[in-house]
C-alpha positions, 0 to 999 in steps of 0.5 A: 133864779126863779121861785118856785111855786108850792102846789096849791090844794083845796080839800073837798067837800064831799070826800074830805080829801086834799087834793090839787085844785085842778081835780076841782071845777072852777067855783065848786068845792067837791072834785071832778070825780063826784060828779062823775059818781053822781052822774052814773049812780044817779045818786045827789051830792048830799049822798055822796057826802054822807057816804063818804062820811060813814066811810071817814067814820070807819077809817 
């Protein structure tokens, strides 16, 4: 009988959110979704972060 495998996450530096390694490009450690922010806010990682962690802090 097979194993089965327990799904692998990987936290995101950017958001602090757990999430499956595949919502993560190879060798990155912020989700697929961040750059997608970043692409169409125009905004850098680094302000993405501390949004998130003003954000975190309000939660």
């Amino acid at each position: 009988m097979a194993r089965a495998r327990k799904n692998q996450t990987k936290v995101c530096t950017v958001t602090g959110v757990e999430t499956s390694v595949n919502n993560f490009y190879a060798k990155q450690n912020h989700v697929k979704a961040v750059d997608n922010l970043r692409r169409n806010s125009n905004a850098t990682k680094d302000q993405l972060q501390r949004m998130f962690n003003q954000i975190n802090n309000y939660a």
